[in-house]
C-alpha positions in Angstrom: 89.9 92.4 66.5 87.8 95.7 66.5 87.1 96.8 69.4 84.7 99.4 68.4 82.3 96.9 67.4 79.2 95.1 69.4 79.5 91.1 69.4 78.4 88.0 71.3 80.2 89.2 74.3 77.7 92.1 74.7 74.3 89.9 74.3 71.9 90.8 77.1 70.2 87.2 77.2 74.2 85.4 77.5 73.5 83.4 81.0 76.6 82.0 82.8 76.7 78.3 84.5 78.0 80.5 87.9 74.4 80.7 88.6 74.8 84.7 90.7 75.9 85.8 87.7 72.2 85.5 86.4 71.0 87.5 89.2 69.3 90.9 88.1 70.6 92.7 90.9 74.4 91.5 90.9 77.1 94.1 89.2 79.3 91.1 87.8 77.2 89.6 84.8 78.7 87.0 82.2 78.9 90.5 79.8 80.8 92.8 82.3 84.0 90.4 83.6 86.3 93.1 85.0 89.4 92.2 86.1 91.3 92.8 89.7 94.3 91.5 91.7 93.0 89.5 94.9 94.2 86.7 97.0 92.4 84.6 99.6 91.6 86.6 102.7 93.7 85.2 105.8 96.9 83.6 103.7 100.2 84.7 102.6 100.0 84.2 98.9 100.8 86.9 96.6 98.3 88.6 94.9 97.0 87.7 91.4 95.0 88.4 88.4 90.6 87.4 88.5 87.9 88.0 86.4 84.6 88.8 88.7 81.8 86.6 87.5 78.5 86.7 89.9 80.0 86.5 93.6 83.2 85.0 92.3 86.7 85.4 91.3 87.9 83.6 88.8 91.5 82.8 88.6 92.8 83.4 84.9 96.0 82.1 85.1 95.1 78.9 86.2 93.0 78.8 82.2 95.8 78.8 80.2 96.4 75.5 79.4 92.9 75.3 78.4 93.4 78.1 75.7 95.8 79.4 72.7 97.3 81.6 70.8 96.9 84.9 71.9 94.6 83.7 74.5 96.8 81.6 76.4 99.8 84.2 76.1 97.6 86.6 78.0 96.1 84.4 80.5 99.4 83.6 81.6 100.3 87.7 82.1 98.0 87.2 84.9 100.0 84.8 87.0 101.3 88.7 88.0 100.1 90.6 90.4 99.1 93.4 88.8 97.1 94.1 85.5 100.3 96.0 84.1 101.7 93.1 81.9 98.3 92.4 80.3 97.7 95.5 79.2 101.1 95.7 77.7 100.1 93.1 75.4 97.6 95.1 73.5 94.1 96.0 72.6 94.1 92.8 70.3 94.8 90.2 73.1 92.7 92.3 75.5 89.7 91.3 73.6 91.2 88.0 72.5 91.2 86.4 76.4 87.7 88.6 77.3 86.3 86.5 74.7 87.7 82.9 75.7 86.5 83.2 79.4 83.3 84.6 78.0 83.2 81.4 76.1 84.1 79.0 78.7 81.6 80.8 80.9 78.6 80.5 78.7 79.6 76.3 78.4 78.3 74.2 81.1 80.7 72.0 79.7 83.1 73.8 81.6 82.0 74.2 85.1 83.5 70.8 86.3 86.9 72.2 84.5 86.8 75.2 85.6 85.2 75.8 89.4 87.7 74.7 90.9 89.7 78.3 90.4 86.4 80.0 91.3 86.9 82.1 94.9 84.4 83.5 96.8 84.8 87.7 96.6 83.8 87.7 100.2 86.4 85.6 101.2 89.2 87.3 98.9 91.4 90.1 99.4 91.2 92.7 96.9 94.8 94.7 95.7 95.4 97.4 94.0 94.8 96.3 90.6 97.9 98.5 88.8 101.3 99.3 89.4 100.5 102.9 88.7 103.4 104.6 86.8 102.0 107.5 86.1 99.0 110.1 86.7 97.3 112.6 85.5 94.0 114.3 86.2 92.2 116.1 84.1 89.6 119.0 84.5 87.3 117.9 81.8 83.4 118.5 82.7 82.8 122.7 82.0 80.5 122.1 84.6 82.5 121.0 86.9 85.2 123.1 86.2 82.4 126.1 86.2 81.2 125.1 89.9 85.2 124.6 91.3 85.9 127.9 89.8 83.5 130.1 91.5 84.7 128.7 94.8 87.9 130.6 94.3 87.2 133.0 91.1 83.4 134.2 91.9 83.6 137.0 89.2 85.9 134.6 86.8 85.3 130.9 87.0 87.2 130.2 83.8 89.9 130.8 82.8 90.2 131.9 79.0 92.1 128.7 78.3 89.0 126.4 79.4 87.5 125.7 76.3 90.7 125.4 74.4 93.1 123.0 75.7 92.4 119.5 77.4 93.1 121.3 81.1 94.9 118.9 83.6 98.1 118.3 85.8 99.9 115.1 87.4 99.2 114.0 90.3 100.8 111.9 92.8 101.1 108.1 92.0 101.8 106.8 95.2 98.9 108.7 96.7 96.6 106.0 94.6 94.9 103.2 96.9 91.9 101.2 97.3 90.4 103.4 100.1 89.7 102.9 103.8 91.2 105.2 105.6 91.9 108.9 104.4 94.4 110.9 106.4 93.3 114.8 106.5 96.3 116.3 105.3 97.8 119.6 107.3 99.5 122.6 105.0 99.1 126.2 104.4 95.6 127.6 105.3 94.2 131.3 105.3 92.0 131.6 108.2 91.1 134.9 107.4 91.0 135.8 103.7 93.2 138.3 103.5 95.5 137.4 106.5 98.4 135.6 106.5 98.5 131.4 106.6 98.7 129.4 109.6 100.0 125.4 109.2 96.9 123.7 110.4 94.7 120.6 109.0 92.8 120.8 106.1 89.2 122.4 107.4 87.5 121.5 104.1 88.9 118.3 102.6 86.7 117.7 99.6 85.7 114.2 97.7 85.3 114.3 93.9 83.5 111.0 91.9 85.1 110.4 88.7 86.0 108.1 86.1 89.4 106.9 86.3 91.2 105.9 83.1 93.6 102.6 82.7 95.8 103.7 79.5 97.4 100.2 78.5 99.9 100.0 75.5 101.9 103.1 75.8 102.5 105.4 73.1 106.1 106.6 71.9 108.0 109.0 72.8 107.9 112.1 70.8 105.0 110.8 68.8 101.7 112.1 69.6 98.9 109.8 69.4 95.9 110.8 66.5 92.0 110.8 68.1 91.2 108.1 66.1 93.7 105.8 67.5 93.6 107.1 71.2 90.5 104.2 71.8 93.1 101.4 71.1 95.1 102.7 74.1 92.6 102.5 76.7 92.3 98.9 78.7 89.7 100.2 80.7 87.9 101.9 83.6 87.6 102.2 87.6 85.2 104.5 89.6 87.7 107.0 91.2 87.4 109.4 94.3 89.9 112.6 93.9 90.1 113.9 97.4 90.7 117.6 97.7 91.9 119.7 100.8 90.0 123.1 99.1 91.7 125.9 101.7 95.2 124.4 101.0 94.2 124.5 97.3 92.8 127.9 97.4 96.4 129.7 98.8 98.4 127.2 96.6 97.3 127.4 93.4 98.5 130.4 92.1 100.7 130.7 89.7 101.4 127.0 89.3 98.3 124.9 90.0 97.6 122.4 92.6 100.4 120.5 94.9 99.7 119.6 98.3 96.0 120.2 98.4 95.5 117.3 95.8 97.6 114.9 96.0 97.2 113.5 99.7 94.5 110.7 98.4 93.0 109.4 95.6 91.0 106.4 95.9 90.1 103.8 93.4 88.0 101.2 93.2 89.7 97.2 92.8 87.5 96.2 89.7 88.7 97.4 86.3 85.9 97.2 83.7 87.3 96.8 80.1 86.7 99.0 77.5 85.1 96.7 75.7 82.5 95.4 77.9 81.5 99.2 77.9 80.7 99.2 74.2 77.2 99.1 75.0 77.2 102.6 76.5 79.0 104.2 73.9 77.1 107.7 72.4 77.7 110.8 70.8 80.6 113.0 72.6 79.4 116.1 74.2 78.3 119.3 71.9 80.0 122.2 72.8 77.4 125.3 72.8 77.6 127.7 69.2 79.3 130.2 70.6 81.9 128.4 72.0 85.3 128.3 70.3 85.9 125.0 68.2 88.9 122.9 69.2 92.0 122.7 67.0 91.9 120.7 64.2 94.1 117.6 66.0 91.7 117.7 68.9 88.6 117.3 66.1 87.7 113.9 64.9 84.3 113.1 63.2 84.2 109.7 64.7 84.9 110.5 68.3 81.9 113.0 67.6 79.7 110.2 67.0 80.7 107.7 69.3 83.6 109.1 72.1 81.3 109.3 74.5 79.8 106.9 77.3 76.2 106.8 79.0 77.1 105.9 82.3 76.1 107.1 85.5 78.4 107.5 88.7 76.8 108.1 91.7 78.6 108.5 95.6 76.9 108.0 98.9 77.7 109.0 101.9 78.5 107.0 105.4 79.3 109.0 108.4 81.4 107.2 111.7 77.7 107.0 113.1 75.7 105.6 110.2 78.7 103.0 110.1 78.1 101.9 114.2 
């Protein structure tokens, strides 16, 4: 199935028989369907796989007698509770089981069949969505690197291998949660800038709104993967929060990078939108200035020029202890 195609899955005027999903203002329409581990707040039972549709959770392993093929192999992944063994599966039954609940969504047909493994969201428990194996973030806006830069390099923001290589290092898995509560790390800080450090808590712990990345079939060892085929690799997408203690950071990073004062926290959101569902957004990768360097030949692809880019917008606000009372 090609996923770098629009279909019926992506039509605006597709109306679900879950009637909030038809509401203008809610985030989980009949074309989004992102998928989460929850359970039912106040229980014991293990967590689980759900599609959000409207203010619901659907259950999708409980739909796999009602499917098959490929379909029903993948609705049946989610009986775990994580999103790990579904993405495993592949890019092709990704889209194959998006479009069956899209399907059985759209039917009223269904909704006698079906609401029964419909959960309120406000009366679930959300997990976190992936057993995280691995992590790495990467330094990709020259903006953003730009802005970080001058905090520690006034005179030199970049360094000369910016605009060459993709610039990033691994982070900490088991720092990865859903939120709540952040603890403000303690570790090597300068008080005085060219004194000597002091252990103390962080003094300028840092938030960062990114995109977080959900890479799903793995790739092999010792065979890298080509542009083109990088989009087949990616289930999907979470809104992310990189928390940074910036004086730890500042006395740390040299010669080796960032440790301590990166990988206390990073917070992720429970919903994971598909790649697919994101089709819509899809546009024309940045352009790098003239006078910037091009990138190697296997970082250049023609059709990640035209389309390896998404128009999104990720916004943060900010609640303070008082706001919150």
């Amino acid at each position: 199935m090609d996923l770098l195609n629009l279909n019926a899955t992506h039509d605006p005027g597709a109306k679900s028989w879950v009637g909030s999903a038809n509401d203008p203002a809610t985030d989980f329409p009949v074309q989004n369907l992102p998928f989460g581990a929850f359970s039912r707040a106040g229980g014991a039972e293990a967590p689980r796989i759900g599609v959000a549709i409207g203010d619901q959770i659907l259950a999708v392993a409980a739909l796999a007698d009602k499917f098959s093929g490929l379909a029903a192999t993948a609705a049946r992944s989610c009986e775990a509770p994580t999103l790990n063994a579904l993405m495993a599966l592949g890019h092709e039954s990704w889209a194959v089981l998006r479009h069956a609940i899209f399907d059985m969504l759209i039917d009223p047909n269904y909704a006698a069949r079906v609401g029964e493994h419909l959960f309120p969201i406000n009366k679930s428990l959300m997990h976190l969505p992936v057993s995280v194996r691995n992590y790495t973030d990467f330094y990709a806006s020259v903006f953003h690197a730009t802005n970080v830069g001058r905090l520690f390099r006034p005179e030199n923001p970049l360094l000369p291998n910016y605009k060459f290589v993709p610039v990033g290092y691994h982070g900490r898995a088991s720092s990865i949660d859903l939120g709540g509560e952040v603890f403000r790390p303690k570790g090597q800080i300068r008080l005085e800038r060219d004194g000597n450090p002091v252990y103390a808590p962080s003094r300028r712990l840092d938030y960062e709104t990114e995109l977080g990345i959900f890479i799903g079939t793995p790739s092999q060892r010792g065979k890298p993967v080509l542009m083109q085929e990088a989009p087949q690799h990616v289930f999907g997408f979470c809104l992310l929060n990189d928390w940074s203690a910036r004086d730890i950071q500042e006395w740390e990073y040299q010669p080796l990078g960032p440790f301590l004062g990166k990988n206390f926290a990073t917070s992720i959101s429970p919903w994971v939108v598909t790649a697919e569902a994101l089709l819509p957004f899809r546009s024309a990768a940045f352009e790098r200035p003239a006078i910037d360097p091009a990138p190697l030949p296997y970082l250049a692809d023609e059709g990640d020029q035209k389309s390896g880019g998404y128009d999104i917008k990720v916004s943060a606000l900010i609640r303070t202890m008082k706001m919150a009372e």
